[in-house]
N, CA, C and O atoms as CSV, one atom per row, in Angstrom:
chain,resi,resn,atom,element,x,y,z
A,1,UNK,N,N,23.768,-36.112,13.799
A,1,UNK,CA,C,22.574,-36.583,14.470
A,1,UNK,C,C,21.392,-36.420,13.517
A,1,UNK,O,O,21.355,-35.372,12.870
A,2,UNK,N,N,20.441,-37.302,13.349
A,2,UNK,CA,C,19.243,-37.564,12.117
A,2,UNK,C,C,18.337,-37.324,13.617
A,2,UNK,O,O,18.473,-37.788,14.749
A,3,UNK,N,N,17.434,-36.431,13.045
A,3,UNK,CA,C,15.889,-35.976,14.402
A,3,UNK,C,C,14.623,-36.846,13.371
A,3,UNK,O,O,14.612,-36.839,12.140
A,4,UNK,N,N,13.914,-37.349,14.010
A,4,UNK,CA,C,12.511,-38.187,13.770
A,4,UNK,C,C,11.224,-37.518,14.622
A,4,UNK,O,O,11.032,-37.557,15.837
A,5,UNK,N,N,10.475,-36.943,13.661
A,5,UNK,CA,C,9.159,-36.371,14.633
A,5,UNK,C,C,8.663,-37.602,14.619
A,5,UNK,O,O,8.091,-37.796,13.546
A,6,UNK,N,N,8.623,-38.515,15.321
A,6,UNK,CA,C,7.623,-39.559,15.507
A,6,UNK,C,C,6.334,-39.887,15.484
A,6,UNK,O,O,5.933,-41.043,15.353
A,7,UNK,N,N,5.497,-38.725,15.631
A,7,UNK,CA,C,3.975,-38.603,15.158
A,7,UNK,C,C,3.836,-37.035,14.382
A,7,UNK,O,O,2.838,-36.325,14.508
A,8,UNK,N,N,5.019,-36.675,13.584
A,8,UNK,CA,C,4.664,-36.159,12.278
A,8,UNK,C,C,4.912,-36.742,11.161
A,8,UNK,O,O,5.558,-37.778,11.012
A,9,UNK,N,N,4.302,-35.962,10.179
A,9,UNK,CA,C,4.036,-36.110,8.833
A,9,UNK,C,C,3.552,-37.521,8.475
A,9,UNK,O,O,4.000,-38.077,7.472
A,10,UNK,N,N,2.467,-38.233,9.428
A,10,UNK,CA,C,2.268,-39.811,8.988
A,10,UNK,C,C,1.319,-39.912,7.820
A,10,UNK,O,O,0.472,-39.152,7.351
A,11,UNK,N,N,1.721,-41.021,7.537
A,11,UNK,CA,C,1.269,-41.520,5.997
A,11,UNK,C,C,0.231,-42.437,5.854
A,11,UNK,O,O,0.761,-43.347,6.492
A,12,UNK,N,N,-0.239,-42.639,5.702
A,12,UNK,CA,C,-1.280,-44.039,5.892
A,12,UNK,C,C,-2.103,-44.742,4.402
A,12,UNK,O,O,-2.861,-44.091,3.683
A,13,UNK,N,N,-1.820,-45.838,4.242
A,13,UNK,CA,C,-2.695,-46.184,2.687
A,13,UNK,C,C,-3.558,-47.163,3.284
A,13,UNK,O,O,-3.692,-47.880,4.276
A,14,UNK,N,N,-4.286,-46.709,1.752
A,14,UNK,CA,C,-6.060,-46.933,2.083
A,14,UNK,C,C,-5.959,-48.777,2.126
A,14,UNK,O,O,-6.650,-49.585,2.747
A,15,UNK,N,N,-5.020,-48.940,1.367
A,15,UNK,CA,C,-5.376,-50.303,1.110
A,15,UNK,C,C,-3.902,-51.567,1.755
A,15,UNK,O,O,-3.926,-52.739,1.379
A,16,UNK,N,N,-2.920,-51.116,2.582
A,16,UNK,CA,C,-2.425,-51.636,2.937
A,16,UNK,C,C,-1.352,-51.510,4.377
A,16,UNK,O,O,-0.240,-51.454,3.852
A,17,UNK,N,N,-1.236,-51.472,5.211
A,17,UNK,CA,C,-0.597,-50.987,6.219
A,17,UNK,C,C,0.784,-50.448,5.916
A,17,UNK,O,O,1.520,-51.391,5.628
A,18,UNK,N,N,1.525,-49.075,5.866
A,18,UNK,CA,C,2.608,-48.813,5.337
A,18,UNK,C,C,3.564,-48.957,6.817
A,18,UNK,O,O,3.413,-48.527,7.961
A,19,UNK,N,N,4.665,-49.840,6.097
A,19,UNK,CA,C,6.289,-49.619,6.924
A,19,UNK,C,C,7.680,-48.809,6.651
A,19,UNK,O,O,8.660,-49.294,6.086
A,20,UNK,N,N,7.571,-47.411,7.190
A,20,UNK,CA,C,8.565,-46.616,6.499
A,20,UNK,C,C,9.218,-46.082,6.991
A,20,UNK,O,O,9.179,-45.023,7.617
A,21,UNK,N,N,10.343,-47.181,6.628
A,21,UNK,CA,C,11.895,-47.104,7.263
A,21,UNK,C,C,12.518,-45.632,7.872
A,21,UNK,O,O,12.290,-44.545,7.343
A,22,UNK,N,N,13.204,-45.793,8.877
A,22,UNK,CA,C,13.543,-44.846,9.637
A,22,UNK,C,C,15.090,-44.861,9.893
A,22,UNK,O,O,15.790,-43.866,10.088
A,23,UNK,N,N,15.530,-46.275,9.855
A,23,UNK,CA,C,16.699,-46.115,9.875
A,23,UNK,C,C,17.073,-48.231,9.534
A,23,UNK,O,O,16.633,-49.314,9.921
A,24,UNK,N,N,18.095,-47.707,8.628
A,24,UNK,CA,C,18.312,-49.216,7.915
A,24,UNK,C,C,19.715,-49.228,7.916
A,24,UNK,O,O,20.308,-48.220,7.531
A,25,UNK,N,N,20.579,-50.610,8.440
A,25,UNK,CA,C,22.341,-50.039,8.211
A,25,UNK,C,C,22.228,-51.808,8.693
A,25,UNK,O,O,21.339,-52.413,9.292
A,26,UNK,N,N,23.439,-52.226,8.176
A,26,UNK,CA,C,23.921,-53.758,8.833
A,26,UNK,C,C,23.602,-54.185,10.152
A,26,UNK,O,O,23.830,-55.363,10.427
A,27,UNK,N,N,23.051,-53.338,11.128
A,27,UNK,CA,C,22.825,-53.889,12.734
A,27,UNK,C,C,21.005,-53.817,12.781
A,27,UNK,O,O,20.438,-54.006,13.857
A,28,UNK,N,N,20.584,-53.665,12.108
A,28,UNK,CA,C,19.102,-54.007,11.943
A,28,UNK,C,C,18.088,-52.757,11.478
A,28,UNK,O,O,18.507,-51.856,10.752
A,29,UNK,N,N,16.992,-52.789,11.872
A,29,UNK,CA,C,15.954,-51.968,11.264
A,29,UNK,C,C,15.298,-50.943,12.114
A,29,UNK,O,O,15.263,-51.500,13.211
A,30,UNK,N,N,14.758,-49.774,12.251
A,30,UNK,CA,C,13.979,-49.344,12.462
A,30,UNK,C,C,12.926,-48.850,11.677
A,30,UNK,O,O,13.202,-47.902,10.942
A,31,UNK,N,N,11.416,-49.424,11.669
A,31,UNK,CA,C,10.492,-48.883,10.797
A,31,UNK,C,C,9.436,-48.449,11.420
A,31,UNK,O,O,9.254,-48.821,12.579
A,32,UNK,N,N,8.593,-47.647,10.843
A,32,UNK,CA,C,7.321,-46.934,11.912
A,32,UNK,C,C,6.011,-47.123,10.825
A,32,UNK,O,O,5.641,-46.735,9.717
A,33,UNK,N,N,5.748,-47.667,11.521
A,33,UNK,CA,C,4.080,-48.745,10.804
A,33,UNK,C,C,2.921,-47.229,11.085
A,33,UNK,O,O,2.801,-46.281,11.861
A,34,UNK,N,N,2.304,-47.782,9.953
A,34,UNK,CA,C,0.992,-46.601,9.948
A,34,UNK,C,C,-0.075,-47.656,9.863
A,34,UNK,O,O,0.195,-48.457,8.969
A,35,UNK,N,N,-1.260,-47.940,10.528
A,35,UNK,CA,C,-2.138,-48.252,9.733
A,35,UNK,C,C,-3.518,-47.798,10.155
A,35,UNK,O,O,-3.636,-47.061,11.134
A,36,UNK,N,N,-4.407,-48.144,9.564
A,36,UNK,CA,C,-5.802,-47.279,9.069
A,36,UNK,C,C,-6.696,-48.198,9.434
A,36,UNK,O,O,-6.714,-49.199,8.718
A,37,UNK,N,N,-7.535,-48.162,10.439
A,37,UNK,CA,C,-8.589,-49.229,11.235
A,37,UNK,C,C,-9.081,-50.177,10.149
A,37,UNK,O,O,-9.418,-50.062,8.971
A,38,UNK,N,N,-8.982,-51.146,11.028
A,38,UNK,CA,C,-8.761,-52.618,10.416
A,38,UNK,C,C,-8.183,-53.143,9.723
A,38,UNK,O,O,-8.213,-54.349,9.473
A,39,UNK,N,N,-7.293,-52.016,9.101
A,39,UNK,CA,C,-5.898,-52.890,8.428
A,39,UNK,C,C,-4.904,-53.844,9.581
A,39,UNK,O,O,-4.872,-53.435,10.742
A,40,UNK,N,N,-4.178,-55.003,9.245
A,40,UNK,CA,C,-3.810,-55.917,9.331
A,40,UNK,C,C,-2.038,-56.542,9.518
A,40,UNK,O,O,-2.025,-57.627,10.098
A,41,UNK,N,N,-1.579,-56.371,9.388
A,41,UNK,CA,C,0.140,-57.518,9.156
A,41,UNK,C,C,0.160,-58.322,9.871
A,41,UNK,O,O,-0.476,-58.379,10.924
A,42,UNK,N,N,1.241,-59.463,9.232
A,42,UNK,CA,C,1.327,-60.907,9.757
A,42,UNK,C,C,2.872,-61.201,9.425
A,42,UNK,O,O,3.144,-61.439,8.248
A,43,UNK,N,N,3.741,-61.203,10.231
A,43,UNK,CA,C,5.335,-61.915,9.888
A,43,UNK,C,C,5.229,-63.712,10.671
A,43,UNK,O,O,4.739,-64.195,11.692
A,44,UNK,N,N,5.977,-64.199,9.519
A,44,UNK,CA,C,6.478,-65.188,10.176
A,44,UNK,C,C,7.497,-65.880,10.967
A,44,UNK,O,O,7.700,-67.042,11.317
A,45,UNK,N,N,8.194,-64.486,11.156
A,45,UNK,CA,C,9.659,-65.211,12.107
A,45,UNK,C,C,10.491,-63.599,12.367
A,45,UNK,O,O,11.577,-63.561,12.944
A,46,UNK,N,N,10.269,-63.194,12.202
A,46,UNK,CA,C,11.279,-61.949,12.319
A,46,UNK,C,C,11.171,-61.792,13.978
A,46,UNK,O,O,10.204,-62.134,14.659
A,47,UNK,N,N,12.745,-61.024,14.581
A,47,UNK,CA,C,12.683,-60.573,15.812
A,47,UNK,C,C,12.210,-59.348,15.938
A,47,UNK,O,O,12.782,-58.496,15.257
A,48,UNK,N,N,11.361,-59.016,16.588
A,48,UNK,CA,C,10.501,-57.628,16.638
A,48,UNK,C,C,10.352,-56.869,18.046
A,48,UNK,O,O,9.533,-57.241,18.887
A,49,UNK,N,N,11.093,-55.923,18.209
A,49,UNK,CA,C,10.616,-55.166,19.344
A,49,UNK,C,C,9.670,-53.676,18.817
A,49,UNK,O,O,10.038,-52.633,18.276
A,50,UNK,N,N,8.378,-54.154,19.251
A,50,UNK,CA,C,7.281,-53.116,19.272
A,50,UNK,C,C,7.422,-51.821,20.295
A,50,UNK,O,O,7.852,-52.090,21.417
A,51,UNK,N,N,7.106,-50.470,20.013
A,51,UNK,CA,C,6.763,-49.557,20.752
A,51,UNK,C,C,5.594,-48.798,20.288
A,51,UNK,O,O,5.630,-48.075,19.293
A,52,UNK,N,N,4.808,-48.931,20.846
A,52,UNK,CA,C,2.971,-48.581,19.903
A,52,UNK,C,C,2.731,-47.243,21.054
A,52,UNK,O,O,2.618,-47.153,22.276
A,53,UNK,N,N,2.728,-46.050,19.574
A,53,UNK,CA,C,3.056,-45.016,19.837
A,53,UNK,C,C,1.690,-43.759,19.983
A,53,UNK,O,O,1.630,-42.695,20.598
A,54,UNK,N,N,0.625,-44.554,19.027
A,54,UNK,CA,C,-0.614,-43.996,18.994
A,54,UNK,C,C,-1.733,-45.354,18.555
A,54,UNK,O,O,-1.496,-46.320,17.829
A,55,UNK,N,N,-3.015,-44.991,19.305
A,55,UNK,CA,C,-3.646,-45.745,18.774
A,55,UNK,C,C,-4.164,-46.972,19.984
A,55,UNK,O,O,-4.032,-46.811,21.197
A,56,UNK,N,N,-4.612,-47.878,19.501
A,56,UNK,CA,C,-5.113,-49.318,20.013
A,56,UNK,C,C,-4.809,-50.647,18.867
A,56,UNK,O,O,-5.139,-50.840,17.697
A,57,UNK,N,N,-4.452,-50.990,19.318
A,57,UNK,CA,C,-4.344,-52.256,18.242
A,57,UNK,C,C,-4.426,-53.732,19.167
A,57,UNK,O,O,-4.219,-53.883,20.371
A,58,UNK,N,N,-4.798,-54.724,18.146
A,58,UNK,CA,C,-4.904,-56.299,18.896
A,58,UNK,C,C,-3.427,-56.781,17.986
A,58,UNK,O,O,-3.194,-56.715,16.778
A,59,UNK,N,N,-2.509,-57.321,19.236
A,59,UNK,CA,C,-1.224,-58.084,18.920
A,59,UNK,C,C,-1.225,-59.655,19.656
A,59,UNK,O,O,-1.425,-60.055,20.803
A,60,UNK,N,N,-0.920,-60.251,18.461
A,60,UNK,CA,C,-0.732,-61.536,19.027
A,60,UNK,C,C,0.357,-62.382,18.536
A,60,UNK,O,O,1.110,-61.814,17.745
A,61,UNK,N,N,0.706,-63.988,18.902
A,61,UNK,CA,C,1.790,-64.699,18.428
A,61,UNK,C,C,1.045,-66.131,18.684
A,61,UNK,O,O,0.046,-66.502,19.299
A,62,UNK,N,N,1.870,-66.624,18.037
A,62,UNK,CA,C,1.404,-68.328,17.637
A,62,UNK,C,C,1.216,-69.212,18.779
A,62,UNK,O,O,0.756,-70.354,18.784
A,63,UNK,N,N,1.870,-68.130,20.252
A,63,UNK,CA,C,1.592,-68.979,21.010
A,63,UNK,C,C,0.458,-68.551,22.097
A,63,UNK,O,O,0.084,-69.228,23.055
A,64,UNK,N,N,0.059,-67.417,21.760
A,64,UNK,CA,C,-1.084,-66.607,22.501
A,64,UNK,C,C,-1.841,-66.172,21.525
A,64,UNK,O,O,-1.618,-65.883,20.349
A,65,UNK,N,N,-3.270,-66.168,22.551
A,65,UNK,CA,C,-4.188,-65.330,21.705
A,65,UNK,C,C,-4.022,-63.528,21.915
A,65,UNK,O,O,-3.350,-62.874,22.713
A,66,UNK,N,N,-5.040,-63.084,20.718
A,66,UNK,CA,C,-4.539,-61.635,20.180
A,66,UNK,C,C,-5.040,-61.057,22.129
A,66,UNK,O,O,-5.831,-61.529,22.946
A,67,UNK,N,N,-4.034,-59.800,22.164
A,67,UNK,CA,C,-4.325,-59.208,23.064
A,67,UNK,C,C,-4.329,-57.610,22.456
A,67,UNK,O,O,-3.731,-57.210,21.458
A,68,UNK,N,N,-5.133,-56.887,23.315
A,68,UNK,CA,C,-5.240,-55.556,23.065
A,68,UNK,C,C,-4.001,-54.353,23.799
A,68,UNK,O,O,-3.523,-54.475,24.927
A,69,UNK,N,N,-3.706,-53.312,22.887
A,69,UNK,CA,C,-2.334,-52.769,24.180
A,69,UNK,C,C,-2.638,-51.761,23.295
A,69,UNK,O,O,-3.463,-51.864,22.387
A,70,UNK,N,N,-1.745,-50.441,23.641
A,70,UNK,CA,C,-2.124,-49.342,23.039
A,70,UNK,C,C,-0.967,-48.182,23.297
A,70,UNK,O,O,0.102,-48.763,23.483
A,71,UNK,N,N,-0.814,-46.769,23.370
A,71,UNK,CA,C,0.262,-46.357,23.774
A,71,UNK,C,C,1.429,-46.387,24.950
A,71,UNK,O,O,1.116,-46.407,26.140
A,72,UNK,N,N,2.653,-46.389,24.550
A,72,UNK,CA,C,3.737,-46.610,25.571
A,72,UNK,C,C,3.899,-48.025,26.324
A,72,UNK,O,O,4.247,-48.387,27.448
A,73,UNK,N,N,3.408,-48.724,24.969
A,73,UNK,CA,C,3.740,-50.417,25.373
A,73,UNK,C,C,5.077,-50.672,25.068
A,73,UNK,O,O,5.583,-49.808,24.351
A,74,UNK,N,N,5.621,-51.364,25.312
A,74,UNK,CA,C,7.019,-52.352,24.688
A,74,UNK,C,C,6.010,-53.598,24.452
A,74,UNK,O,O,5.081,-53.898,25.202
A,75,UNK,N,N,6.290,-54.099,23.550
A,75,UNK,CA,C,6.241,-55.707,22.830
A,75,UNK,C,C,7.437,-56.281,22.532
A,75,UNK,O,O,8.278,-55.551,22.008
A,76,UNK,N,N,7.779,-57.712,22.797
A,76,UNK,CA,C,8.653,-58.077,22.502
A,76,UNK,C,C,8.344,-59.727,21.280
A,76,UNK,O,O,7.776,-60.693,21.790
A,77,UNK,N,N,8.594,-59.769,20.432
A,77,UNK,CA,C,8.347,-60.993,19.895
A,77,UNK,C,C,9.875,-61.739,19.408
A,77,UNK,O,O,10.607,-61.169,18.599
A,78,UNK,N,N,10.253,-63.160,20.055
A,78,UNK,CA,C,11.298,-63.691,19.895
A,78,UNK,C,C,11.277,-63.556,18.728
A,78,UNK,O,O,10.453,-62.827,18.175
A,79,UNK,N,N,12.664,-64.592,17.759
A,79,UNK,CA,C,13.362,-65.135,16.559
A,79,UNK,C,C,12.310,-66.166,16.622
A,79,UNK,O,O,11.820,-66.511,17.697
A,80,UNK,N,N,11.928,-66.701,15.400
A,80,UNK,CA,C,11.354,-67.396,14.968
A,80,UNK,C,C,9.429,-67.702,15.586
A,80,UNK,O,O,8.851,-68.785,15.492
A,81,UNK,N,N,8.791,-66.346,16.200
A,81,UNK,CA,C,7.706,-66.379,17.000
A,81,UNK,C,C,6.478,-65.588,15.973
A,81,UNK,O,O,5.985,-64.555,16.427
A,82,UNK,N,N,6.050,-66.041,14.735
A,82,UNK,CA,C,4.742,-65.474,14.035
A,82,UNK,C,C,4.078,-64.615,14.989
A,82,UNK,O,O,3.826,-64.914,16.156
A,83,UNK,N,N,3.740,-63.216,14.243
A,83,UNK,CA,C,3.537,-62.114,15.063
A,83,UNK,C,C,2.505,-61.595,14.218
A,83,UNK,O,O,2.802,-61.470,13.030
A,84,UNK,N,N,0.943,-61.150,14.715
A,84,UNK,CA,C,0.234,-60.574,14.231
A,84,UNK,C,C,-0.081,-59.040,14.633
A,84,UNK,O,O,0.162,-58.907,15.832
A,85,UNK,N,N,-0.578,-57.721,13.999
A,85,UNK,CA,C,-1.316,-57.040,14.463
A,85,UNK,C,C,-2.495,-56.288,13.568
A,85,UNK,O,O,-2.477,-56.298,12.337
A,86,UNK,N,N,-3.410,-55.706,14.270
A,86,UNK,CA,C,-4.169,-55.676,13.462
A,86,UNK,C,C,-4.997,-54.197,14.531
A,86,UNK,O,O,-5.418,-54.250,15.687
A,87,UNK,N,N,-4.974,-53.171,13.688
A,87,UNK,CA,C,-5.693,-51.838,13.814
A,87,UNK,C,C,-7.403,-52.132,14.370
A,87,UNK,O,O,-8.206,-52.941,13.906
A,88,UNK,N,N,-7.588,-51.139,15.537
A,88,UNK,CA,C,-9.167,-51.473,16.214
A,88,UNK,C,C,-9.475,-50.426,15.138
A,88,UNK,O,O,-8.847,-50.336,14.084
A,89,UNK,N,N,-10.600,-49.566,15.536
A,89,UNK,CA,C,-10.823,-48.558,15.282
A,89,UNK,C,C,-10.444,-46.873,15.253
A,89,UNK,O,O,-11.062,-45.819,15.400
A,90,UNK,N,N,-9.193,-47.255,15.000
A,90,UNK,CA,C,-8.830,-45.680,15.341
A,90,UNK,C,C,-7.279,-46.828,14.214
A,90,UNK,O,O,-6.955,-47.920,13.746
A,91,UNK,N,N,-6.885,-45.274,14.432
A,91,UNK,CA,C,-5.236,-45.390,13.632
A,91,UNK,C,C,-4.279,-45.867,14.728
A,91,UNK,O,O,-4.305,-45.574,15.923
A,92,UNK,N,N,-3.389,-46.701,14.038
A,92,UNK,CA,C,-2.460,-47.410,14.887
A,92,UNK,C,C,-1.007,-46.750,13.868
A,92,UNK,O,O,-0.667,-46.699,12.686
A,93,UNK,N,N,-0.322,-46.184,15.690
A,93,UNK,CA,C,1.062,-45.881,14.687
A,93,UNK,C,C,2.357,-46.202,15.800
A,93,UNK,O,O,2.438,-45.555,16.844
A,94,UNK,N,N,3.524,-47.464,15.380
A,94,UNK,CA,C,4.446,-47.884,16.409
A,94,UNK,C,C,5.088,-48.050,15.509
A,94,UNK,O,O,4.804,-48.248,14.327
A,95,UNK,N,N,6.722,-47.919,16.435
A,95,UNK,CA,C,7.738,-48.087,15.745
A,95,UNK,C,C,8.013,-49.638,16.035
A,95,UNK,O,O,7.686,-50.207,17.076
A,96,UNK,N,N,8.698,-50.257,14.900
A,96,UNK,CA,C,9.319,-52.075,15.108
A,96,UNK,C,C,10.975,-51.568,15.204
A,96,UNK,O,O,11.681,-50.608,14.896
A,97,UNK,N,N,11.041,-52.556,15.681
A,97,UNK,CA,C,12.866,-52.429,16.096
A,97,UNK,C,C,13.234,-54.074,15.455
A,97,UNK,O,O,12.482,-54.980,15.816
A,98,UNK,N,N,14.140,-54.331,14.720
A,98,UNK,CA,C,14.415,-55.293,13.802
A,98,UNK,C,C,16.113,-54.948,14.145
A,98,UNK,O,O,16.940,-54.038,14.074
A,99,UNK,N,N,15.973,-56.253,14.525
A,99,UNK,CA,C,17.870,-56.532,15.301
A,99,UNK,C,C,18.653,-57.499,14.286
A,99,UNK,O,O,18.264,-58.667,14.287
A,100,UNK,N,N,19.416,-57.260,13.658
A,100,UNK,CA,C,20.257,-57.954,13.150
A,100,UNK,C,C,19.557,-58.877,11.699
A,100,UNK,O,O,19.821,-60.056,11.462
A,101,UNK,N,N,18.837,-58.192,11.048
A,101,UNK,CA,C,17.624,-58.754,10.221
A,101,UNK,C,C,18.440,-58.033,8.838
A,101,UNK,O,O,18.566,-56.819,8.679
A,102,UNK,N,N,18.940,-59.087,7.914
A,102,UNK,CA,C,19.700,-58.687,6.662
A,102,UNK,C,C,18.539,-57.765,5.839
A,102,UNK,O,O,17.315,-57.886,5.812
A,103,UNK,N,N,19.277,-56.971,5.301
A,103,UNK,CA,C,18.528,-55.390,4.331
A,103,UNK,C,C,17.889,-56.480,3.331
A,103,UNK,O,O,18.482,-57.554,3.231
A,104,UNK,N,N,16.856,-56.292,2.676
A,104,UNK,CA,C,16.662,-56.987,1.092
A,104,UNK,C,C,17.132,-56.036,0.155
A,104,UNK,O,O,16.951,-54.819,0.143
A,105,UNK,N,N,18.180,-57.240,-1.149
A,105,UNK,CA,C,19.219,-56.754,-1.552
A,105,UNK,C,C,18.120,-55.330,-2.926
A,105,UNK,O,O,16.924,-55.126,-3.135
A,106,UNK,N,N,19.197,-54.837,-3.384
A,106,UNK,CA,C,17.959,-53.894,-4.316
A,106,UNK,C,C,18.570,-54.002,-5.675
A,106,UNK,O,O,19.729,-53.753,-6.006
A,107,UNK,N,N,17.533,-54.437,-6.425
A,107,UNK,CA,C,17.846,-54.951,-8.142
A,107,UNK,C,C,18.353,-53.769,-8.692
A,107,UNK,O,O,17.810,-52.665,-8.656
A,108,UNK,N,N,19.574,-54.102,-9.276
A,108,UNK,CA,C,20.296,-52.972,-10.608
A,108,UNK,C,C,21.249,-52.869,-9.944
A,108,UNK,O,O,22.192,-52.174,-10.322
């Protein structure tokens, strides 16, 4: 059994929203996003189940405008549904759940 403090030891960079993997294997992803008010991400198609764990953030998709949500949400964004979020003022920290989404391969 692998234990995850989920709001310890977080990381956060100044200049880009960090995603750091939690658990990666052939059946998909788990990563836990840090970011630092008004930092930003934008995918274009990935399946994403959100759980926003601290914080406030505005989330939106190509077919809605951004909405605001904050701890102990579920988000769900289909296969092929452009997904934005973007940090209010305070730190935003949720885990993404990535289903069946191939590893990127690693050079050498």
């Amino acid at each position: 059994m692998k234990v995850n403090h989920l709001l310890e030891q977080l990381e956060f960079h100044e200049s880009d929203p960090l995603a750091q993997p939690l658990l990666v294997d052939k059946e998909g992803r788990i990563l836990r996003w840090m970011l630092k008010p008004g930092q930003s991400h934008r995918a274009p198609h990935s399946p994403l189940y959100v759980v926003i764990l601290k914080g406030r953030g505005m989330f939106g998709s190509h077919n809605e405008p951004e909405q605001e949500f904050g701890p102990n949400t579920l988000l769900t964004f289909e296969p092929n549904e452009p997904h934005t979020v973007r940090a209010l003022d305070e730190e935003l920290v949720f885990l993404g759940f990535l289903q069946a989404v191939p590893v990127p391969a690693i050079p050498g």
